[in-house]
C-alpha positions in Angstrom: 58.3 -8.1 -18.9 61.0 -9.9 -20.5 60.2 -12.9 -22.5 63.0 -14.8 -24.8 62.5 -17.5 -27.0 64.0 -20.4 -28.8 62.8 -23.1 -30.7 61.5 -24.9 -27.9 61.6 -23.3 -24.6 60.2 -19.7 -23.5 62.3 -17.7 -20.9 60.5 -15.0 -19.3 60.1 -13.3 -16.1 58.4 -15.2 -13.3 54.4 -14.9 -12.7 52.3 -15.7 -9.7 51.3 -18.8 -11.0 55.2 -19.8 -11.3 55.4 -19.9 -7.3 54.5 -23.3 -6.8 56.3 -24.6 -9.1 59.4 -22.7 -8.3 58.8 -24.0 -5.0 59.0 -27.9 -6.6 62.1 -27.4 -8.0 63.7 -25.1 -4.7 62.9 -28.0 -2.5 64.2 -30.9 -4.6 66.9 -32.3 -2.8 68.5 -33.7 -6.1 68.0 -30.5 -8.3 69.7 -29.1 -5.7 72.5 -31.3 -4.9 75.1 -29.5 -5.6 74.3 -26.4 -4.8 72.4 -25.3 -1.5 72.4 -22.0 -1.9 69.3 -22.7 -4.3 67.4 -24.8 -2.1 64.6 -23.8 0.4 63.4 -25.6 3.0 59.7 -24.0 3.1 57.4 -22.2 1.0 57.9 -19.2 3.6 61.7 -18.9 2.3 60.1 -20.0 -1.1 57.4 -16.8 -1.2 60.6 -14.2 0.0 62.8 -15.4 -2.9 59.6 -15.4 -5.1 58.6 -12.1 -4.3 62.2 -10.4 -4.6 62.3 -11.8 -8.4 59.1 -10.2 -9.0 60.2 -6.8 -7.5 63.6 -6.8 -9.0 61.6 -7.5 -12.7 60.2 -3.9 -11.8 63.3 -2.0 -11.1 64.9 0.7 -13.7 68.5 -0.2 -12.7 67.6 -4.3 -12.5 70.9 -6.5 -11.3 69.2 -9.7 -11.3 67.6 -11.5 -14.6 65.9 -14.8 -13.0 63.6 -16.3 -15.9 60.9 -19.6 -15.9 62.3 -21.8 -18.9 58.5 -22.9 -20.1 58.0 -26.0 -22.9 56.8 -24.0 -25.7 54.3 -26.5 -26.9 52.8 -27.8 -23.4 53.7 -24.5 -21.5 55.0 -26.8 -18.9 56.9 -25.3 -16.5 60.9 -26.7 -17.0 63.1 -24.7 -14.4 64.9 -21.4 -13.6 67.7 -19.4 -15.2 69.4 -16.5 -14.5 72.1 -13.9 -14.8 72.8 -11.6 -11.2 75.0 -8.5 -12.0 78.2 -8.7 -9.6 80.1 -5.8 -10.4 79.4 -2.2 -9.5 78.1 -1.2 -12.8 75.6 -3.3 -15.0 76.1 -2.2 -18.4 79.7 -3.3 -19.7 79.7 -5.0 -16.0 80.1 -9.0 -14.7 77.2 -11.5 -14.6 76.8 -14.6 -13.2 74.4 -17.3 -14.8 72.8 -20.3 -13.3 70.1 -22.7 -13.8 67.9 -25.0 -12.4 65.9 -27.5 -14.2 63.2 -30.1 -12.7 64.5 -33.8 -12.9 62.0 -35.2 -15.7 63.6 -32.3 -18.0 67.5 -33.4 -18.2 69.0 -34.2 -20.8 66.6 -33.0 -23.4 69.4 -30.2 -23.8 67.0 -27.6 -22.5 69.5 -26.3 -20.3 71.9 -25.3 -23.0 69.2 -24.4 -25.1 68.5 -21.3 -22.4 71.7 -20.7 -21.3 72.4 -20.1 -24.7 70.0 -18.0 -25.6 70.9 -16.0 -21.8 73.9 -15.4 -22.8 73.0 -13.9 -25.9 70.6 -11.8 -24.2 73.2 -10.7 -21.3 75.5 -9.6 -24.3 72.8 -7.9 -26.4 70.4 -6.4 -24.0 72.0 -5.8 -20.9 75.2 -4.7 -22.4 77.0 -7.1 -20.3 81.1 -7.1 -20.6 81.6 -10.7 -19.1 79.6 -13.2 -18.2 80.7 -16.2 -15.0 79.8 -19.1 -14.0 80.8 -22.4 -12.4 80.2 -25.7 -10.4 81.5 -28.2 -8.4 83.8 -30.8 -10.6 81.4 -33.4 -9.6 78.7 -31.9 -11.2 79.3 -33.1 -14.8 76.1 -31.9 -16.2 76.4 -28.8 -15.2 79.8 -28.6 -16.9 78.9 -29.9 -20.1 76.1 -26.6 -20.8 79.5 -24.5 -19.9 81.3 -26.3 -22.6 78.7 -26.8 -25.0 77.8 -22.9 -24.7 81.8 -22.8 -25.5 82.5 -20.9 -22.3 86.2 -20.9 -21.4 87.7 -22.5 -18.7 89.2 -20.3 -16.2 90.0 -22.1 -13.2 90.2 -25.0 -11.0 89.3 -24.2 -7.0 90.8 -27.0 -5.3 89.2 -27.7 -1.6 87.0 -24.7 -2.4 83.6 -25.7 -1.5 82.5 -27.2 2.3 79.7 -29.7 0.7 78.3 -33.2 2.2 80.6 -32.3 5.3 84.0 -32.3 3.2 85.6 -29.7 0.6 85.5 -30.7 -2.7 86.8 -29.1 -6.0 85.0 -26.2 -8.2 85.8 -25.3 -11.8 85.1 -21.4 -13.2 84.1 -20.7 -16.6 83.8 -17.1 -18.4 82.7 -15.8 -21.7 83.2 -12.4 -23.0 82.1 -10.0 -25.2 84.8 -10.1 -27.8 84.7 -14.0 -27.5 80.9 -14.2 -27.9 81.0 -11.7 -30.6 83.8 -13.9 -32.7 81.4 -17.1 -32.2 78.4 -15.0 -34.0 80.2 -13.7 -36.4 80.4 -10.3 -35.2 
């Protein structure tokens, strides 16, 4: 089992227990505003994308790294992050991050707190080459952990996302190796 820490948050792989509350944050209409790709509509759909993270924890050549993010002090349950390998090979391959974090949480800066610590971990223990991610320009939020995590900007997708019934604008962000290992000093 993978478990990371920082100074106030605890990222490790789901649990049983985590189901429900995975299931809170998957069916939160707001959490998931912006993207539906996340969002579940039953705790059927809830339980099959539960159960996958739980088997892909197991596997030798894992692709996907989806983490609780738990309060340290309360154990409260905060949200979700992960990394999903999208190239052919994992090590020295392409991840993808995204996260997920329940309403009374935001902006306590737990978000970037994990991503940060993520990345680190893509980088260090997986052996990752690049890491991705992105969101829909309207989700400012979402951008500011990219920027604070000092992810580079790699593109603006204009009309690139069908969302409330009209196409709206996404931006891309990327961080390698080199560029995370200049940041630590490395």
């Amino acid at each position: 089992m993978v478990k990371l820490e920082t100074e106030r948050l605890i990222m490790r792989d789901n649990i049983e227990e985590d189901l429900e509350e995975l299931h809170s944050l998957m069916s939160d209409s707001e959490v998931n505003k912006y993207d539906s790709d996340f969002n579940s509509d039953s705790f059927d759909s809830t339980r099959k994308i539960f159960k996958d993270s739980i088997e892909e924890a197991g596997k030798r050549d894992r692709r996907k790294f989806w983490f609780a993010i738990v309060e340290k002090d309360s154990a409260e349950y905060v949200g979700q992050i992960g990394i999903t390998i999208v190239s052919d090979q994992i090590k020295n391959g392409v991840g993808q991050m995204a996260y997920f974090i329940q309403k009374e949480y935001w902006g306590r800066g737990y978000t970037t707190e994990a991503a940060k610590k993520i990345i680190d971990f893509a980088f260090e223990d997986i052996g990752l080459h690049k890491i991705i991610t992105g969101c829909l320009t309207e989700n400012v939020a979402s951008e500011k952990v990219m920027k604070k995590c000092n992810m580079v900007k790699e593109a603006e997708l204009v009309k690139h996302v069908w969302h409330e019934n009209e196409w709206k604008d996404r931006v891309e962000y990327r961080l390698l190796r080199e560029e995370w290992e200049r940041m630590n000093g490395l």
